[in-house]
C-alpha positions in Angstrom: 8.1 74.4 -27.8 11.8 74.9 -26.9 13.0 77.9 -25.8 15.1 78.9 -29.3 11.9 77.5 -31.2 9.8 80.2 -29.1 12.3 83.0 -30.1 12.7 82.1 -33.6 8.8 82.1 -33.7 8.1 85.3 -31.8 11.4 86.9 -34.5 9.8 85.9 -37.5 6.3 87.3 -36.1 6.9 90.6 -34.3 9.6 91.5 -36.8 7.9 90.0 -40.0 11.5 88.1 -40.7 11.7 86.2 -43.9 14.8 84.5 -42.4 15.5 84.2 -38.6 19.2 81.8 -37.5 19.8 81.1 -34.2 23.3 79.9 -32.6 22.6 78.6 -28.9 25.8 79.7 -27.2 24.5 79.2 -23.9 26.8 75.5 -23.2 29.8 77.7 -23.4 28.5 80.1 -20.0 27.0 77.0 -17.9 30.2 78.2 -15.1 29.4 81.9 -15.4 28.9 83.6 -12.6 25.5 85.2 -13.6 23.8 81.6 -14.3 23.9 80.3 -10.9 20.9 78.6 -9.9 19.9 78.7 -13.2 19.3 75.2 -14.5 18.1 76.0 -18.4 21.1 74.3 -20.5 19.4 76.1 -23.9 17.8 79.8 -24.5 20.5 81.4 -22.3 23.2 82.6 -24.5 22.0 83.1 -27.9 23.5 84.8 -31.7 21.0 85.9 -33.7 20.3 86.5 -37.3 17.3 88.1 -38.4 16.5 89.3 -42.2 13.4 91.3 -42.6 12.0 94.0 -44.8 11.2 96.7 -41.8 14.9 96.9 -41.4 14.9 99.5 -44.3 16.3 102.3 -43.7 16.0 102.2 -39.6 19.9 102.5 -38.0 21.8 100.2 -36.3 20.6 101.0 -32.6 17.1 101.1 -33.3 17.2 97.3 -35.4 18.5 96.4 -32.2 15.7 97.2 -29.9 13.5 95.9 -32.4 14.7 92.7 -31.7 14.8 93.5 -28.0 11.8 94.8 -27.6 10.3 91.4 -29.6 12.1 89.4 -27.2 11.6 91.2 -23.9 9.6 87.7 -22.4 12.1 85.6 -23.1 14.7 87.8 -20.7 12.5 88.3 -17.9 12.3 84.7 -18.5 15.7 82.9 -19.0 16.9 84.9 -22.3 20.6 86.3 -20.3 22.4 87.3 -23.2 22.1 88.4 -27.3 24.7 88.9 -29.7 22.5 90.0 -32.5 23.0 90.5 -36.4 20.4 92.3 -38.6 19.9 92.7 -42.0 17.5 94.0 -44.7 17.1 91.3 -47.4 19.3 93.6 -49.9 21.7 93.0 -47.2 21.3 90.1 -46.3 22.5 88.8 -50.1 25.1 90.8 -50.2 26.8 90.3 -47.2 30.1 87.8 -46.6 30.6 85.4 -43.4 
């Protein structure tokens, strides 16, 4: 299992996501000071979309360490950076890109 295929997995589980998009970023930061000696070229840098039900009525902030907190292997692992998005399904329909 790839590294975006492991968070995509443990998203939809810990977070009971009935939609879950990742965009690997992590090409655009192989230079960065911070990845040095690092030699993943996936899983670094990611953007993150998650759509789940238990997103009702919880704020901003604490969606966020949700998604954190369901992730917290993958950055003591490789995981560097998260640009996330998060939505309730009511949201999620209604929203624009």
């Amino acid at each position: 299992m790839t590294a975006n295929e492991t968070v995509q997995e443990k998203l939809t589980r810990e977070l009971d996501a009935t939609h879950v998009e990742i965009i690997d970023n992590s090409w655009m930061h192989a230079g960065h000071v911070a990845m040095k000696g690092i030699s993943a070229t996936e899983g670094t840098h990611l953007r993150v979309i998650v759509v789940s039900e238990r997103f009702n009525e919880v704020n901003l902030i604490d969606r966020h360490r949700m998604v954190y907190q369901a992730l917290a292997s993958e950055f003591a692992k490789q995981l560097h950076a998260l640009e996330i998005k998060t939505f309730t399904p009511a949201e999620y329909q209604n929203a624009s890109f």
